[in-house]
C-alpha positions in Angstrom: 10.2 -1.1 17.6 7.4 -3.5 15.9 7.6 -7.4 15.4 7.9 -8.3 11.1 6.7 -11.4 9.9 6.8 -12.5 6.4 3.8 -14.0 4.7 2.9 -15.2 1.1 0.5 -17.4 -0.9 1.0 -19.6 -3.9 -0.2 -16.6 -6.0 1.3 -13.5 -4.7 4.7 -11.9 -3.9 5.4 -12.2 0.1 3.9 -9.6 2.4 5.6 -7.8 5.1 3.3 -7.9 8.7 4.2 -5.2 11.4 2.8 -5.8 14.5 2.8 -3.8 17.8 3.0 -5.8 21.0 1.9 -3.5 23.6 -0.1 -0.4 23.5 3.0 1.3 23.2 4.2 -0.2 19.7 0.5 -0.5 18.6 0.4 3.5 18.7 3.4 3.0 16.9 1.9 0.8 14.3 -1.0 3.4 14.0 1.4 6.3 13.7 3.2 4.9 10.7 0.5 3.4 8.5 -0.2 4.2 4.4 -3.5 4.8 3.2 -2.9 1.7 1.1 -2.2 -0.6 4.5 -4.3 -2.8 5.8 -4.9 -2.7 9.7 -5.8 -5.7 12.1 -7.4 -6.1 14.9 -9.4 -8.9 17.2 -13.3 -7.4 17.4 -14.2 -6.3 20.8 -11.1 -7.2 23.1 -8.0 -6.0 24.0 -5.2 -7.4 21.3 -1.7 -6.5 19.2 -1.9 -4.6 16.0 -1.6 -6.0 12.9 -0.5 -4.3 9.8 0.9 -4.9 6.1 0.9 -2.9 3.2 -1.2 -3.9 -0.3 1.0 -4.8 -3.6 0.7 -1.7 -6.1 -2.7 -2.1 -8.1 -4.5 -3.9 -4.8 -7.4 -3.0 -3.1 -8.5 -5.0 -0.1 -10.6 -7.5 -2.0 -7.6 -8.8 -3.5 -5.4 -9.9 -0.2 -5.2 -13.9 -0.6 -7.2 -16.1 1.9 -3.7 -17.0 3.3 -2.3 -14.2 4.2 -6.0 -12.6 5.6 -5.7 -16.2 8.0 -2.1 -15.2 8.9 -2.6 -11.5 9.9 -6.2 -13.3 11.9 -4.2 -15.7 13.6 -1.4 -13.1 15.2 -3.8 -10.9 16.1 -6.2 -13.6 18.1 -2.6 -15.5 19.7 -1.6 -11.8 20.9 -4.2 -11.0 22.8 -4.7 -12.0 26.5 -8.8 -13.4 26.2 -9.0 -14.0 22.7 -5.7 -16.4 22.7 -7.9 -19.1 24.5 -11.1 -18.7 23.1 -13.0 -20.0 19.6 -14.6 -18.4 17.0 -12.9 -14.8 17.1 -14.0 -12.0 14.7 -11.1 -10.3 13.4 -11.8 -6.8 12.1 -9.8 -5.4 9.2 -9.9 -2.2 6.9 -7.9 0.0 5.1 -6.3 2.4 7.2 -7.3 5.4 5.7 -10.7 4.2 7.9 -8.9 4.4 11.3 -10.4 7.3 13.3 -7.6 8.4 16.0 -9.3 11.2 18.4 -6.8 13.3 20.5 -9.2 11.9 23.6 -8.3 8.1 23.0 -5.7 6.3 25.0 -2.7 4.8 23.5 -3.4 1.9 20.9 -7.1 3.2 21.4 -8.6 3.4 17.6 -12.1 4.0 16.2 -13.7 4.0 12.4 -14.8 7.0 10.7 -16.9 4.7 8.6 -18.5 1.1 10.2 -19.2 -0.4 6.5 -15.9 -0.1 5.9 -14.6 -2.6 8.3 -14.5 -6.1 7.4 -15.0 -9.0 9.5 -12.6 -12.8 9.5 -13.5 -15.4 11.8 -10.7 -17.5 13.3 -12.6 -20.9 14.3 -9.9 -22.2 16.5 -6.1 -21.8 16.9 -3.8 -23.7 14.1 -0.4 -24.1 15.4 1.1 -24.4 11.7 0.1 -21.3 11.2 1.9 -19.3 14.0 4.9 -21.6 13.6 5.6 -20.4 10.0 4.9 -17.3 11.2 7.2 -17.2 13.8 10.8 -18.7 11.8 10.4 -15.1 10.1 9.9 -13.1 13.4 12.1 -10.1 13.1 12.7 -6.8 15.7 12.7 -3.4 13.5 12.1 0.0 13.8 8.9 0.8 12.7 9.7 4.4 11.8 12.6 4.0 9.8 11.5 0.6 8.1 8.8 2.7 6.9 10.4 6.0 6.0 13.1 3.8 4.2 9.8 2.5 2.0 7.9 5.4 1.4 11.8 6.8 -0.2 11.7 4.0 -2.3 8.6 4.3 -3.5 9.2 8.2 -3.7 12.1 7.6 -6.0 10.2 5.1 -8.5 7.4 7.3 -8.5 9.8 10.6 -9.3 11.4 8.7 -12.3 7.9 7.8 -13.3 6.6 11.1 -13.3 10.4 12.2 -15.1 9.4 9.2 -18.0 6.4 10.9 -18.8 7.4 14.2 -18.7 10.3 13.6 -21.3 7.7 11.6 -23.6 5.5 14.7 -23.5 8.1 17.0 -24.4 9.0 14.6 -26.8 5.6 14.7 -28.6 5.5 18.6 -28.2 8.7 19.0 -29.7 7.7 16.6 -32.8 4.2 18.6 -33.2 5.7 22.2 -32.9 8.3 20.9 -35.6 5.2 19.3 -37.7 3.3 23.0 -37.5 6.4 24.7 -38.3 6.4 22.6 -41.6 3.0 23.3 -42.2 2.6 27.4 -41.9 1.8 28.7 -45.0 4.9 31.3 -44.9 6.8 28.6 -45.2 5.2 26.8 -47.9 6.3 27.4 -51.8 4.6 25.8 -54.7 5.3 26.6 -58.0 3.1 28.9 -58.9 5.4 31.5 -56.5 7.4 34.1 -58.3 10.8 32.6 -57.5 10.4 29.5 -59.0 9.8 28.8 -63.0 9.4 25.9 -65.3 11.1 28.1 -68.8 14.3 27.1 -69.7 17.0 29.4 -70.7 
């Protein structure tokens, strides 16, 4: 079971943010991640997870300032040192970059890659923020939110795949019938034998 918090900006669709509370749920948030998610977490302490998953055509350049700030600010006010302190570095990166050894404890993560971790400063704690947050606060199940997703996303991606496949038999069909027309068996002018221009 995670924590799901909706978040949006004046020029995006809404976001969906899974967050583990304990080390328990924040394997569980590293378990059930997309390549395509982005993964949160406060630099050097102890703190939740933080997660949501990019808008098709993203990359992580393109998450708005607002909802970078909101994913920031729950993972700095879930986490026991951080919560009271200024100026916390926030880490983020795809999570294709999480490095998960069988030797790490639970919630434990690593980077395969440094450069590919980003780095958001929360100057000080703004109670607006985490209020907004919190009317949206839900309790799911990580697992089957996810799995319930990924179908989805399998299904469109079928049909998609089924749309192209029928235009390209489509444009096979209409260029084996456009060489049929053109083999010169089938071709008759009138020079051939079984036509003539005399007249009886």
């Amino acid at each position: 079971m995670v924590f799901c918090f909706t978040s949006s900006s004046v020029n995006s669709s809404a976001y969906t943010i899974y967050m583990g509370k304990d080390k328990y749920e924040n394997e569980d948030v590293i378990k059930h991640g997309w390549p395509e998610d982005i993964w949160f977490h406060v630099d050097k302490l102890s703190s939740a997870h933080v997660y949501f998953q990019l808008h098709k055509g993203e990359n992580i350049e393109d998450i708005p300032k607002e909802v970078l700030m909101d994913c920031a600010h729950l993972v700095k006010a879930n986490t026991i040192e951080g919560c009271k302190m200024n100026n916390v570095n926030v880490v983020y990166t795809l999570w294709s970059h999480l490095k998960k050894t069988a030797d790490m404890d639970l919630g434990q993560i690593g980077f395969h890659r440094q450069k590919d971790v980003k780095i958001v400063t929360v100057e000080k704690k703004v109670n607006e923020i985490l209020s907004r947050l919190e009317k949206t606060k839900q309790r799911k199940n990580a697992e089957i939110m996810k799995r319930g997703m990924r179908k989805k996303s399998q299904i469109q991606e079928m049909k998609r795949r089924e749309k192209e496949e029928m235009k390209k038999k489509r444009e096979m069909d209409e260029l084996r019938s456009y060489s049929s027309l053109m083999k010169v068996e089938n071709m008759s002018s009138n020079q051939d034998g079984n036509d003539s221009d005399e007249f009886m």
